[in-house]
C-alpha positions in Angstrom: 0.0 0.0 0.0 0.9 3.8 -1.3 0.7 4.7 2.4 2.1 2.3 4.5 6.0 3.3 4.8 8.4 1.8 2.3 11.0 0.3 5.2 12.7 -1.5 1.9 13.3 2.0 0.0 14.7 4.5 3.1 14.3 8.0 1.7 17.4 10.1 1.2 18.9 11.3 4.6 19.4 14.6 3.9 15.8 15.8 4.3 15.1 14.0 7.3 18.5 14.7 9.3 16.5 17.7 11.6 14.3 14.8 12.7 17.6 13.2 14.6 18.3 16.7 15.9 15.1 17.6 17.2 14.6 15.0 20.2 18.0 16.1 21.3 17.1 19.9 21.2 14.3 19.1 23.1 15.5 16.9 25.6 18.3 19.5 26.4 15.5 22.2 27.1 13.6 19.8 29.5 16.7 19.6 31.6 17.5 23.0 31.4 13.8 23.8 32.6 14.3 21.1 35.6 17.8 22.5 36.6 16.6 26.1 36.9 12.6 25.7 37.7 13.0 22.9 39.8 10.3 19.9 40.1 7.8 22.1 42.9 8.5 19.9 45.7 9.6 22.3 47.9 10.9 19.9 50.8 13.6 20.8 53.3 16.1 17.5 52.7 15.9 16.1 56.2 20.1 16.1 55.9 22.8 17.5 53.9 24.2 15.2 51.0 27.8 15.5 51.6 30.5 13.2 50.4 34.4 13.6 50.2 37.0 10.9 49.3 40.8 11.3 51.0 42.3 9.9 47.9 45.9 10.4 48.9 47.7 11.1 52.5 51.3 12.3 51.7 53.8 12.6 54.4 56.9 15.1 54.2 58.8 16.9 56.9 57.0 19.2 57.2 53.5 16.7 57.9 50.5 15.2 56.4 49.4 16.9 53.0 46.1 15.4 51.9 44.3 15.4 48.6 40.2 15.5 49.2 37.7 14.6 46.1 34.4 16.5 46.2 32.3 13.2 44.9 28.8 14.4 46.4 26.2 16.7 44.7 26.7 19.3 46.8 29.6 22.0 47.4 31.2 21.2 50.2 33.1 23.4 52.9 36.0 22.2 55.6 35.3 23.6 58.9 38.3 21.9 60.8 41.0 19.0 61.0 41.2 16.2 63.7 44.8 14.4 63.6 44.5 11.7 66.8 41.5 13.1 68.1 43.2 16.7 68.3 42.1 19.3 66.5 44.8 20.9 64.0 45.8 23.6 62.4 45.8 23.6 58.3 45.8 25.3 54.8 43.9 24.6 51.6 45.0 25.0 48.3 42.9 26.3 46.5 40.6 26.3 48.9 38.5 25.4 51.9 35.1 25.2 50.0 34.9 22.1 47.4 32.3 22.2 44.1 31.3 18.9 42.4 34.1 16.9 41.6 35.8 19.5 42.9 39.6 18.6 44.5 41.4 20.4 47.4 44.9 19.9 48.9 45.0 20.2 52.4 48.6 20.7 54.2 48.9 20.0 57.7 52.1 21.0 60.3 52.2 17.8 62.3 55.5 16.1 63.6 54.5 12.6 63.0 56.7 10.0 64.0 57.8 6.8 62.2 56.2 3.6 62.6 53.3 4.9 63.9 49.7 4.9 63.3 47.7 8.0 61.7 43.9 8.8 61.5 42.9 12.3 59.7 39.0 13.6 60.4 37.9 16.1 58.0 34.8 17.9 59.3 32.4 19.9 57.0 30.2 23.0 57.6 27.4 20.3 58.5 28.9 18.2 61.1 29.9 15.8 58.9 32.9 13.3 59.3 35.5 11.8 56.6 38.1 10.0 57.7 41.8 8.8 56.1 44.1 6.8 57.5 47.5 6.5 58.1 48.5 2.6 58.7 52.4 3.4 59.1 54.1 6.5 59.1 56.9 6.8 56.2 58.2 9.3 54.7 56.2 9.5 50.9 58.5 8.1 48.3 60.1 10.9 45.6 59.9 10.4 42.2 63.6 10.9 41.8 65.7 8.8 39.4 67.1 6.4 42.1 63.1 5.4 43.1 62.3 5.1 39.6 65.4 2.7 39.5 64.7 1.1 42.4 61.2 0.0 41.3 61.9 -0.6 37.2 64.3 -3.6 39.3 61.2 -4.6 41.5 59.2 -4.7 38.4 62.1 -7.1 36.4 62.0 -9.4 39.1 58.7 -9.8 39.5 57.6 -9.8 36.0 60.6 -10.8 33.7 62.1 -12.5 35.1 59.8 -15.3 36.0 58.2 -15.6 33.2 62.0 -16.0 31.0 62.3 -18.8 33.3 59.0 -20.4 32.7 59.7 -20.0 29.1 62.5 -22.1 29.5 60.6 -25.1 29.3 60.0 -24.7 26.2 62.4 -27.7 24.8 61.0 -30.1 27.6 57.6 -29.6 26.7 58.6 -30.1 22.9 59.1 -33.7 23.7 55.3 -34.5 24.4 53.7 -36.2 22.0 50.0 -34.4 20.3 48.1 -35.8 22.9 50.7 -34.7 25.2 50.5 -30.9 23.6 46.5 -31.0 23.8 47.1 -32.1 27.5 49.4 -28.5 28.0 47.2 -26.2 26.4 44.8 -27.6 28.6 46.9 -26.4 31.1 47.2 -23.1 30.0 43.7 -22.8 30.0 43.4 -23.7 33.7 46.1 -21.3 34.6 44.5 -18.2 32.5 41.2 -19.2 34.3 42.4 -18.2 37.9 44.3 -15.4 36.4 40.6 -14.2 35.3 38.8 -14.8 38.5 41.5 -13.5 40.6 42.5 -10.4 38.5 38.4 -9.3 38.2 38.2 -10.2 42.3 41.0 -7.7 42.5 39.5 -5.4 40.4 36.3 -5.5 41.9 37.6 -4.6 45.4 39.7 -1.8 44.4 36.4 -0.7 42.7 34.9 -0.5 45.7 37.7 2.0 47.1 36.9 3.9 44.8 34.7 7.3 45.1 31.3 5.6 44.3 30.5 8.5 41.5 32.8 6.7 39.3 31.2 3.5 39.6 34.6 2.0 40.0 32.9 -2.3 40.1 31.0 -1.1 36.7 34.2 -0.2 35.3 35.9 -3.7 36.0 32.7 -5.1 33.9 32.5 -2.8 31.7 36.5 -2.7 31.1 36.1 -6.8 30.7 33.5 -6.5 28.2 34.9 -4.2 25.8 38.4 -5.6 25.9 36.7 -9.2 25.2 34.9 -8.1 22.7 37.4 -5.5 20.8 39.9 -8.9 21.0 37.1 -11.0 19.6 36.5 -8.8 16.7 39.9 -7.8 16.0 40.3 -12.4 15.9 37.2 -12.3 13.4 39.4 -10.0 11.1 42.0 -11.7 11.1 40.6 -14.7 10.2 39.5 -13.6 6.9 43.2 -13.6 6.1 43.5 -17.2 7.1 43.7 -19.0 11.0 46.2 -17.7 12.8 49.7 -19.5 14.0 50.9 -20.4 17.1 53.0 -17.0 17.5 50.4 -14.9 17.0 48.3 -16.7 20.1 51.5 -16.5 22.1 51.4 -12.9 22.0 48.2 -13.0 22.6 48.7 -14.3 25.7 51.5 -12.7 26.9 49.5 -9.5 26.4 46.8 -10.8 28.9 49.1 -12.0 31.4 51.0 -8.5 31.2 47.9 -6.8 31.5 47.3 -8.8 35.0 51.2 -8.7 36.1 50.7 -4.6 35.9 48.3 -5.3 38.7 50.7 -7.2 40.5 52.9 -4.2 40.3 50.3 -1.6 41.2 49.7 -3.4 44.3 53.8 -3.7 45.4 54.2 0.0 44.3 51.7 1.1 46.7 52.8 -1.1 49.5 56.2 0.4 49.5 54.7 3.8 49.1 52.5 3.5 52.1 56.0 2.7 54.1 54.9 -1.0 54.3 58.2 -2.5 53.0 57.9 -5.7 54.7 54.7 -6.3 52.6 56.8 -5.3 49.5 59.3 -7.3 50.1 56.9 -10.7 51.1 54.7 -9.4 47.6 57.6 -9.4 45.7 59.0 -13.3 46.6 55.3 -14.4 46.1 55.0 -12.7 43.0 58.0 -14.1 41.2 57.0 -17.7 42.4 53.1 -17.3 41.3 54.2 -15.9 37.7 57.3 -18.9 37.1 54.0 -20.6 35.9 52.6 -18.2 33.2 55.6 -19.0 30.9 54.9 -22.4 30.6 51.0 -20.7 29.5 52.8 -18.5 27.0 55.1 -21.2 25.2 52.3 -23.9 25.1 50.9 -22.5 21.5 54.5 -22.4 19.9 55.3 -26.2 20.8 54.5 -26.9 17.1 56.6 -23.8 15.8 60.0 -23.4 15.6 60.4 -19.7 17.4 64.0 -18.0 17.6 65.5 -16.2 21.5 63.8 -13.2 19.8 60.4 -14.4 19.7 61.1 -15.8 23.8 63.1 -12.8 24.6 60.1 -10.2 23.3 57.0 -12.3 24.6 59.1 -12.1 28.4 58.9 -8.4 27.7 55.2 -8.3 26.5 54.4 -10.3 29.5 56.9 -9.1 32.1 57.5 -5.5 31.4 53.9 -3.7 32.6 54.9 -5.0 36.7 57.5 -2.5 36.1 55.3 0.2 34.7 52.6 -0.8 37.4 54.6 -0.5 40.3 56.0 3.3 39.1 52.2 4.0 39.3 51.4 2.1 42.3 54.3 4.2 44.2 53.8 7.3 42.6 49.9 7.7 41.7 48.1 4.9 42.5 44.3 5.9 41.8 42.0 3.3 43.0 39.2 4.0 40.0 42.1 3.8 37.1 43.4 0.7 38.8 39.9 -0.9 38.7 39.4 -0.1 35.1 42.8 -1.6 34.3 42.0 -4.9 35.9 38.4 -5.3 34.3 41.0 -4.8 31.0 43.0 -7.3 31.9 40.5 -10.0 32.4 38.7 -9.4 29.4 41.9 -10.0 27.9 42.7 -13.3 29.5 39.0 -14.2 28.8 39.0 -13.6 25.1 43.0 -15.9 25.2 41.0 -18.9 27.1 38.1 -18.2 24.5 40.6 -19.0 21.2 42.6 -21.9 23.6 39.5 -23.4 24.1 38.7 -23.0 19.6 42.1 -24.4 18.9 41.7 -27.8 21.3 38.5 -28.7 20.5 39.4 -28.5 16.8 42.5 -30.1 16.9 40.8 -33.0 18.9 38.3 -33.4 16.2 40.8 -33.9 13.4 42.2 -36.3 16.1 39.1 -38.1 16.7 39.7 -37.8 20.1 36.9 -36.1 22.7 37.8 -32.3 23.4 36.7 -33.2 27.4 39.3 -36.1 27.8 40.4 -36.8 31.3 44.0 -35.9 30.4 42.5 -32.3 29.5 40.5 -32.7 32.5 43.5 -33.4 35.0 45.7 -31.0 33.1 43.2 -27.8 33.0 42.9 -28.7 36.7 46.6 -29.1 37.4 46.8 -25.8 36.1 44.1 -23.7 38.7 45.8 -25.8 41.5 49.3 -24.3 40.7 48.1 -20.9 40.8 46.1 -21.6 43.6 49.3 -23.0 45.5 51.6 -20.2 44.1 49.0 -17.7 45.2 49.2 -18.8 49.3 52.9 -17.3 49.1 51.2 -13.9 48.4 48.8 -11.7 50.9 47.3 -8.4 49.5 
């Protein structure tokens, strides 16, 4: 019928293109009327919505200097400053009075004293109280070369070096036979699986740190979903150009893995930053022995291939190298809401790997007439979770 709408024949767009402006025109001007008119409810809120996030405590010679968020809907003013249940003297830069995501920096005169314990009260106009701690006092790391050197080494021991040495079993593993190999990729696959549970579990409680306007568990899904799919579609390109080889999924996963080992870092950074270098120190041992597994994870697709000391040397630093980038921001400017987004990254990464892992043994157990669910790719995917598991007791965050 003449006047039923031709779906099939879409009329040209430049006549209609004011029909996808209006709705937007309009809906700006019903917001504008709300924001200035108001709804008419004229209620007194029964009490003030206030909320301000400490999101760093420094500690110089001179004291505590502490940078204050303005997360809440509401500008917010500073009246005064508790240190130990005393009330304290301080300065704000730029000021006193915080607007919507507003930030403050707020520098305090105390002689602290090393070792000890810290608790910093922040009341507003309104009475109300936000608190920041201090577990134990130490003086704030400076981003001077020596630091920066002293943590790149933290971040090669933890990351590279592990991993070079788990890549070193490369010619053992050669000697399996295809069964053998099916068995190790299996493997791999239970290894990236507690990497993915335990990297989104860490992401989902630094989310929770977070200031709660960011939404900082969101972004671990959200940051998991768009990195799974952006790797799935950028696989479905490739594909067109024909399946891809063994080196190609190696990177792959060494990608993932570094995307979790800058997590790792992150959290040794900010243990030495916060003057906990015991913690450091035990993080650091536990680290190197839970990563000494992920080579074997990264070498399992290339048993087939025959890679050159590049190809090992470069997937160590793919794989190794962002724990030395993560623990320069975890001692310099650790930021609870990046840190979630990075780990929500990271596990949509190692997702996506287990995803194509998964492809390539079920399809090379076909052309084997073998089942994909064998019970030596039942034992071996479980061997895998119960070496992290086991690697993962050395190491308390």
């Amino acid at each position: 019928m003449q006047s039923e709408l031709n779906l099939g024949n879409p009329k040209p767009m430049k006549r209609y293109w004011i029909w996808g402006v209006v709705p937007l025109i309009l809906l700006a001007v019903i917001i504008y009327l709300l924001s200035s008119l108001g709804t008419g409810i004229k209620d007194t809120p029964v009490a003030p919505v206030e909320v301000l996030n400490v999101e760093k405590i420094t500690l110089t010679e001179d004291g505590f200097t502490v940078k204050v968020l303005n997360s809440g809907p509401e500008t917010v003013t500073i009246a005064q400053v508790v240190v130990n249940d005393a009330f304290w003297n301080a300065s704000f830069h730029p000021s006193k009075t915080i607007g919507r995501l507003g930030k403050t920096e707020v520098s305090i005169p105390y002689g602290w004293v090393d070792g000890e314990p810290y608790t910093i009260t922040l009341i507003t106009t309104n009475g109300l109280l936000f608190t920041g701690e201090v577990a134990v006092a130490a003086m704030t790391p400076v981003a001077d070369v020596n630091r920066f050197a002293q943590y790149a080494l933290i971040g090669f021991y933890v990351g590279i070096v592990p991993i070079g040495l788990g890549l070193l079993w490369f010619p053992f593993l050669r000697r399996f036979s295809d069964k053998g190999i099916q068995g190790i990729l299996a493997l791999t696959v239970g290894l990236l699986f507690f990497l993915a549970v335990d990297t989104v579990q860490e992401g989902l409680e630094l989310g929770a740190e977070a200031p709660g306007i960011f939404q900082g568990t969101g972004l671990v899904w959200f940051g998991a979903l768009l990195s799974f799919l952006f790797l799935l579609a950028l696989d479905q390109a490739n594909e067109r150009k024909g399946t891809p080889d063994g080196k190609q999924l190696a990177y792959k996963i060494a990608g993932g893995i570094g995307l979790h080992n800058l997590g790792e870092g992150l959290a040794i950074g900010a243990a030495f930053a916060a003057g906990e270098a015991a913690l450091g120190t035990f993080l650091i041992i536990g680290f190197t022995l839970h990563n000494i597994t992920e080579g074997v994870g990264i070498a399992s697709p290339l048993l087939k291939d025959q890679p050159t000391w590049r190809t090992f040397l470069t997937l160590a630093l793919i794989a190794g190298a962002p724990a030395i980038l993560g623990t320069w921001i975890g001692g310099f400017v650790f930021n609870d809401t990046l840190a979630a987004l990075f780990f929500g990254i990271g596990a949509g990464a190692i997702v996506q790997v287990i995803y194509v892992i998964s492809k390539m043994v079920i399809r090379e157990a076909a052309k084997a007439g073998r089942p994909a669910v064998s019970w030596v790719n039942l034992a071996s995917l479980t061997l895998g979770i119960v070496l992290m598991y086991v690697t993962a007791l050395f190491v308390s965050v």
